[in-house]
Biotite code that builds the C-alpha atoms (Angstrom):
import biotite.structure as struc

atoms = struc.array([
    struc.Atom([-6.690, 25.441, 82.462], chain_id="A", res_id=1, res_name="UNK", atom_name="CA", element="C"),
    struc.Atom([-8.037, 28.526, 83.871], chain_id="A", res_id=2, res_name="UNK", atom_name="CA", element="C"),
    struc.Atom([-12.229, 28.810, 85.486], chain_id="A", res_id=3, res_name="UNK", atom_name="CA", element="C"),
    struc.Atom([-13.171, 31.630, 85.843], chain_id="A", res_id=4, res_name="UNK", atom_name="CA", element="C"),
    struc.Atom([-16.748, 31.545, 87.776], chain_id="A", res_id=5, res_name="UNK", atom_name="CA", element="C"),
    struc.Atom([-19.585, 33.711, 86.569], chain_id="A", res_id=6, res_name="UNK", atom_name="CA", element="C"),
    struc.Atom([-21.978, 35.136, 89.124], chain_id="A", res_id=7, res_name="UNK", atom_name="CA", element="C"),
    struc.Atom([-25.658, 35.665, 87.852], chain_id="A", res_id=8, res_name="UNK", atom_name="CA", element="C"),
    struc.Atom([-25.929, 38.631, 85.966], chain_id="A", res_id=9, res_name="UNK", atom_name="CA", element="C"),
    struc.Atom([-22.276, 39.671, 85.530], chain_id="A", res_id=10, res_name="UNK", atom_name="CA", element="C"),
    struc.Atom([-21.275, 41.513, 82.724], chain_id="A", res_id=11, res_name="UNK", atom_name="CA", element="C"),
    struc.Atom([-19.567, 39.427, 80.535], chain_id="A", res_id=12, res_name="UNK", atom_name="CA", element="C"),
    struc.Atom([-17.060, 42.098, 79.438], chain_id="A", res_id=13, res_name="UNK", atom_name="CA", element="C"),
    struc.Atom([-16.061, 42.055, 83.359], chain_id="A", res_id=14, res_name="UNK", atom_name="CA", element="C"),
    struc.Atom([-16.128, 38.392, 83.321], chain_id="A", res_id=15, res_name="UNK", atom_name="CA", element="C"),
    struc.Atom([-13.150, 38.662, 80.233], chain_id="A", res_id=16, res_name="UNK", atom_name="CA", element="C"),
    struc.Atom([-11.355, 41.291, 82.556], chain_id="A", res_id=17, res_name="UNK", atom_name="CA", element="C"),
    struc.Atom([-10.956, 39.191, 85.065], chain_id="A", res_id=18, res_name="UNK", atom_name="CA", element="C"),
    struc.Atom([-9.701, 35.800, 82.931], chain_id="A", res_id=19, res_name="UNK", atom_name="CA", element="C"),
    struc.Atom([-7.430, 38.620, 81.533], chain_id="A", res_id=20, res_name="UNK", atom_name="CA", element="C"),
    struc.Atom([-5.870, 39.698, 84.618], chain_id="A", res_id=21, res_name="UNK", atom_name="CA", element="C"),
    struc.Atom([-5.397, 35.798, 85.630], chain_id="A", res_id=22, res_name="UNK", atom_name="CA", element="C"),
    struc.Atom([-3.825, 34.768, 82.759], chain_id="A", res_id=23, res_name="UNK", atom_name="CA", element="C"),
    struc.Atom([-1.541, 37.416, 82.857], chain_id="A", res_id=24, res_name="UNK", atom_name="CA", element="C"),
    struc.Atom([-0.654, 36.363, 86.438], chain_id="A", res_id=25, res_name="UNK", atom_name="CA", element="C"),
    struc.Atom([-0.008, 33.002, 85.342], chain_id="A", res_id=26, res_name="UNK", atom_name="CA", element="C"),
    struc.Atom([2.457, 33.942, 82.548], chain_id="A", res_id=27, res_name="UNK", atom_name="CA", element="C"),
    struc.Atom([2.017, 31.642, 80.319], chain_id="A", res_id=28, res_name="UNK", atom_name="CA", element="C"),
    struc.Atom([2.561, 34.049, 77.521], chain_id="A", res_id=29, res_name="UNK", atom_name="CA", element="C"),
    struc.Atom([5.755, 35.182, 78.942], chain_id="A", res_id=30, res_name="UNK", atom_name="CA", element="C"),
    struc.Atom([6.491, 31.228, 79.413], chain_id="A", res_id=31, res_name="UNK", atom_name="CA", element="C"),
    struc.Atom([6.320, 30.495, 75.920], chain_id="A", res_id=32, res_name="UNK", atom_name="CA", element="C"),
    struc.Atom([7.916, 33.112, 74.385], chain_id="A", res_id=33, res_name="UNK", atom_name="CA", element="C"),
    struc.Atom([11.064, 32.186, 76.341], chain_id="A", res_id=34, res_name="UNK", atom_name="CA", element="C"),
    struc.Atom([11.128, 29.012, 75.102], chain_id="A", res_id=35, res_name="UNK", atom_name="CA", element="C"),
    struc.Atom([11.029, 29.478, 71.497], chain_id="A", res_id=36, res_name="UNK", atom_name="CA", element="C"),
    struc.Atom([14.566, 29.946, 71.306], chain_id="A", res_id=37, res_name="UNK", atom_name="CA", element="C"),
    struc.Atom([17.098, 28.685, 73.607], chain_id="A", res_id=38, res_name="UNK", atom_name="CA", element="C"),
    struc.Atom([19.449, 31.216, 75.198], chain_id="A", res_id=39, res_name="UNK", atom_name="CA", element="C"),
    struc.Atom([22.539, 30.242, 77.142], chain_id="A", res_id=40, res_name="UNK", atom_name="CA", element="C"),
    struc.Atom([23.054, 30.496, 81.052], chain_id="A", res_id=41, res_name="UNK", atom_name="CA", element="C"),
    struc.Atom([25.589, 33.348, 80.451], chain_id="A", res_id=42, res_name="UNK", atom_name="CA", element="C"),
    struc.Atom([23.516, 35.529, 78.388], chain_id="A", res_id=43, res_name="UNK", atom_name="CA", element="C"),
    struc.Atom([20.971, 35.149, 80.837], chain_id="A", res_id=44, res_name="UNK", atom_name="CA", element="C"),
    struc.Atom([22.846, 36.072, 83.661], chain_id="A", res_id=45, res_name="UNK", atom_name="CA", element="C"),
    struc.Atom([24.468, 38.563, 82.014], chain_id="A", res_id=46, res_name="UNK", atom_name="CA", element="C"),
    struc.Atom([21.120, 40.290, 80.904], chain_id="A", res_id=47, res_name="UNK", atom_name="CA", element="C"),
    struc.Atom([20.388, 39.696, 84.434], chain_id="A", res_id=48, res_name="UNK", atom_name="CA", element="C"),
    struc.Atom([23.605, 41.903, 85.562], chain_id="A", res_id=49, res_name="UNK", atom_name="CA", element="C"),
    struc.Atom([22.849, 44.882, 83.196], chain_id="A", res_id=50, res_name="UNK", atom_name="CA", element="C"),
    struc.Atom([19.323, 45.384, 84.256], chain_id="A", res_id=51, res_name="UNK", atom_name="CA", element="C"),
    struc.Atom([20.788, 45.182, 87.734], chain_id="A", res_id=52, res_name="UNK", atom_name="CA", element="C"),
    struc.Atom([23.283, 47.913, 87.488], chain_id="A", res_id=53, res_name="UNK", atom_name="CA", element="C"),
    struc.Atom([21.105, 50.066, 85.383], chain_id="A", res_id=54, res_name="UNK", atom_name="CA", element="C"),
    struc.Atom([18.578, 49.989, 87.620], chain_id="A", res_id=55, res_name="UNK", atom_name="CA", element="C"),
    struc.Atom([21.195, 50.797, 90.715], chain_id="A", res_id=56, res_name="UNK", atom_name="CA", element="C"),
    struc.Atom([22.214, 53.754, 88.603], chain_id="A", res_id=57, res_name="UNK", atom_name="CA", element="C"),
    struc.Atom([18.765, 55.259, 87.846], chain_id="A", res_id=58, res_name="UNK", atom_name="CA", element="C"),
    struc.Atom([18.281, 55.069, 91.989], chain_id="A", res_id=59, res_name="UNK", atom_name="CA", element="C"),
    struc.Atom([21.801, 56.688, 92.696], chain_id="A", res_id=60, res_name="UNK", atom_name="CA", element="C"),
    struc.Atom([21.007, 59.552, 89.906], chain_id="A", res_id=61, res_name="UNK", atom_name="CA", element="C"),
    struc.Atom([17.193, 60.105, 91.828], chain_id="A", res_id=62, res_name="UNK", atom_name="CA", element="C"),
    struc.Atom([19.417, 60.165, 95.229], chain_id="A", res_id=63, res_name="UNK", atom_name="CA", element="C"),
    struc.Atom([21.453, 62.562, 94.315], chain_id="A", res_id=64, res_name="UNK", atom_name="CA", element="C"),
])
């Protein structure tokens, strides 16, 4: 469960910006939506291999 404290006299819209911000640190949304459906080790780390290499290609093509 996330507290957020409230000073006296805060805005409440920047009191929701804040809880925003710290449940998007936390994941949680990320967390569940990962678990919904179950995918194997392999398609993982492949997933895991493609963003790797496109990501090495985008720096080589801004090197050169």
């Amino acid at each position: 469960m996330l507290i957020i404290p409230i000073k006296d006299g805060e805005n409440i819209d920047r009191a929701l910006k804040r809880y925003k911000r710290k449940f998007d640190k936390t994941g949680t949304v990320r967390q569940l939506r990962s678990r919904q459906a179950f995918t194997k080790p392999s398609v993982v780390r492949r997933a895991q291999i493609q963003k790797a290499a496109y990501i090495q290609n985008m720096k080589d093509s801004l090197e050169s």
